[in-house]
N, C-alpha and C positions, 0 to 999 in steps of 0.2 A: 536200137541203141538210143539213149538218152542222147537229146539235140541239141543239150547242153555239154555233153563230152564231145571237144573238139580236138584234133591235133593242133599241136604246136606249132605248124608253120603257121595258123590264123591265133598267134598270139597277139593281145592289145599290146601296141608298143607304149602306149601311155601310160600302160599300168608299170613303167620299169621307175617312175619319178615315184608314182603314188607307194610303189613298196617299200616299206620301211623295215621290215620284219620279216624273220624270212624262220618259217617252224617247220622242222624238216626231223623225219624219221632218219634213222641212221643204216641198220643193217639193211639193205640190197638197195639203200635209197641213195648213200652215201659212198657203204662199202659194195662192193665187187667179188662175190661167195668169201665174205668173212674180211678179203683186205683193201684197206685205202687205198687207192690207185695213185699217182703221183698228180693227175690231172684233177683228182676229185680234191686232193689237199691244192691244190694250186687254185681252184674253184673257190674256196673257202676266202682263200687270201684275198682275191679277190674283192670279193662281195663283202668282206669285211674296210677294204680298200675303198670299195664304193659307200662307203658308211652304215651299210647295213647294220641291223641286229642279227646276230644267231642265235636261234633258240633251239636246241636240240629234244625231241623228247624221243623216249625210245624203252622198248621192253627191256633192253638192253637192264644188267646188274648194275647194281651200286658201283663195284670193282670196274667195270669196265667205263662206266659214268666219271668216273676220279678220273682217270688217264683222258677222257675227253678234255673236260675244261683244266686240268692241267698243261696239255700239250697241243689242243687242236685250236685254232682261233674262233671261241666261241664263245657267248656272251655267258648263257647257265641252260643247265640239262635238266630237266624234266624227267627223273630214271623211272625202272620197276612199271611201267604205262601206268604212271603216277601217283606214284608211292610217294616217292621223296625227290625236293629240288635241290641242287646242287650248286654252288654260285660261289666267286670269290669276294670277302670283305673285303673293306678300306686296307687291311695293313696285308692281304694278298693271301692270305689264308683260306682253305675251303671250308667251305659251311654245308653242312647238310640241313635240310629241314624235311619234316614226316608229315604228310598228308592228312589232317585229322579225322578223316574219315574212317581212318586205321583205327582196330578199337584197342585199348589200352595195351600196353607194351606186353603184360603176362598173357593175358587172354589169346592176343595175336601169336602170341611163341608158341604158347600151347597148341592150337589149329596148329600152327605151321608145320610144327614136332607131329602131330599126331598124322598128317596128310603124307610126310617124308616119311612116317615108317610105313602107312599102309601099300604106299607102292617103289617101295624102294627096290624089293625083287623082281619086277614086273616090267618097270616101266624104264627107258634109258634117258634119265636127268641131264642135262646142258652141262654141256662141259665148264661154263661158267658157274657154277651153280654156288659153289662153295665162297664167291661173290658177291650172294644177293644175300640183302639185310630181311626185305621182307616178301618177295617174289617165290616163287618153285617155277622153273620151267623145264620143258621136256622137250627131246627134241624129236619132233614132228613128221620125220622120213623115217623113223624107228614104229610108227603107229599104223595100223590096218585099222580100215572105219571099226572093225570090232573092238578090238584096244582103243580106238579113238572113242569111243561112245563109253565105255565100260571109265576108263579115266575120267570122263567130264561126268558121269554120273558120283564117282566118288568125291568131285571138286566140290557139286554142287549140294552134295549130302552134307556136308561139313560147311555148307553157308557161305562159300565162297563162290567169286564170278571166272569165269575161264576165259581167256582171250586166243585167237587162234591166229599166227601169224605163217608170214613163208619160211620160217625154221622150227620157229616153237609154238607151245600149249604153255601158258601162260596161267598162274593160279594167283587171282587179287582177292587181298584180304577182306574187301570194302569194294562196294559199287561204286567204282570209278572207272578211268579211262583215260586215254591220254589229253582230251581234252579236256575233260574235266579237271584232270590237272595241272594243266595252265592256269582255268577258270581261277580256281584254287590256289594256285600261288601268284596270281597277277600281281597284288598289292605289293608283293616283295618283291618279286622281278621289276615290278616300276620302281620302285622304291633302291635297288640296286642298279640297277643299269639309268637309272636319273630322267628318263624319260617324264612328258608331259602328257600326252594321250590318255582319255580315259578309256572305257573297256571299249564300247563303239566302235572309237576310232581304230582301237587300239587292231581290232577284228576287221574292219575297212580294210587296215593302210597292209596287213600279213598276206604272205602267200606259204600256202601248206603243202609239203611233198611229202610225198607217201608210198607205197608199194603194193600194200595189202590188205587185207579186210579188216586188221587191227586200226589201220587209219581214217574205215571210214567217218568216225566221230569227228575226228580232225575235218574230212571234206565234207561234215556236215553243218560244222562250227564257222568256217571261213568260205568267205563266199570265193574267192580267190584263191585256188590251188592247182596243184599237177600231178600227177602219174607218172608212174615209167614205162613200159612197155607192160612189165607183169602186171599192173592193173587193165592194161588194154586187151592180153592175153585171157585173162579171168575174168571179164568184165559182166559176163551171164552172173555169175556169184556175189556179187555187189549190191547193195541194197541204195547205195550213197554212191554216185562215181564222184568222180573231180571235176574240174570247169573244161582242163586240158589234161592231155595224151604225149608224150613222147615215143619213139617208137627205137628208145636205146635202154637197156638196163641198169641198174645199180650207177657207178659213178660216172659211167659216159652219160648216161641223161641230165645227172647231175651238175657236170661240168657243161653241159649244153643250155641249163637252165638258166646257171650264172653267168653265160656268154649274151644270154639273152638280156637279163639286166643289168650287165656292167657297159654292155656298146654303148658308144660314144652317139652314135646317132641314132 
């Protein structure tokens, strides 16, 4: 095992002042097989109480990205593993904005169209599907490595990147990534949430939670991150682990993590 993946009880307590930023995947990182837990939104409140940033990014649809930053206390979401950021302006209104690495609005539809017919009989699409502006996801306990391979070869024929998460197979337009897509909207996330840090610091002062293999770009962006259990479980499959381990899943870790940076001592 990397001798840099440690459990959490050898967490730095110093790092609870140095974090500023706090960029957290959402499903099994936040939610609990699909729902919020009362402790995991109590988590939030928190850390938001403690003056943190939230940044959410998440393979998660457009649709389910709205109902975040409308209802969860969260600063802006990073959807589609960075397709488009999500944020409120000045007069409280959501904003969408599109990744420009997406290529032109027709071109993109067309792929998109042509990817949804070829496996529309085949393959079992995300129940959120009818959601995403520019994402395909499948859902991933429906696939045998046969289907699994036979799928990513059709994703990749058609020029697109595959992302493989613990529910979904993920289809991006454009070589991107969830950190890439921060990368990519930083100037407006600074620029919306009013912050001074430039990108540096910006990467110093964050700590990244994650779950699964879709986040290792995030544990490879921030030097400063965590796991749940399921990355400690799958840790052989990892190319990137994190700094730290919890050894709770979805929003008990979650709520374990924010207990850790909100203590008073």
């Amino acid at each position: 095992m990397d001798t840099a993946f440690k459990d959490i009880c050898r967490f730095d307590p110093s790092l609870k002042g140095r974090i500023k930023f706090i960029i957290s995947d959402v499903d099994d990182t936040i939610t609990t097989d699909g729902r919020l837990l009362p402790k995991a939104l109590d988590a939030l409140y928190k850390l938001k109480d403690a003056g943190k940033y939230i940044i959410l990014v998440t393979g998660g649809s457009a649709g389910w990205s709205d109902g975040y930053i409308r209802q969860w206390p969260v600063d802006c979401v990073v959807s589609e593993s960075g397709a488009l950021l999500l944020y409120r302006s000045e007069d409280n209104s959501i904003c969408y904005e599109t990744n420009p690495l997406i290529r032109d609005s027709i071109e993109a539809s067309s792929i998109r169209s042509s990817i949804l017919k070829m496996t529309e009989e085949k393959y079992v699409f995300s129940s959120d599907q009818y959601a995403r502006i520019y994402d395909i996801a499948y859902e991933r306990n429906c696939l045998d490595d046969s289907s699994l391979s036979s799928l990513l070869d059709i994703i990749r024929n058609n020029g697109c990147k595959a992302l493989i998460s613990s529910i979904h197979v993920n289809v991006l337009l454009a070589d991107y990534s969830k950190a890439d897509g921060i990368k990519t909207f930083f100037s407006r996330i600074k620029s919306v949430l009013g912050f001074s840090e430039d990108w540096s610091d910006f990467v110093s002062s964050s700590l990244a939670l994650g779950d699964s293999r879709n986040d290792e770009a995030l544990f490879r962006m921030f030097p400063h991150s965590i796991g749940n259990k399921r990355v400690f479980d799958e840790r052989s499959s990892f190319s990137v682990l994190p700094e730290y381990y919890t050894m709770e899943y979805g929003g008990e870790s979650f709520a374990h993590v924010a207990g850790l940076l909100c203590a008073k001592n």
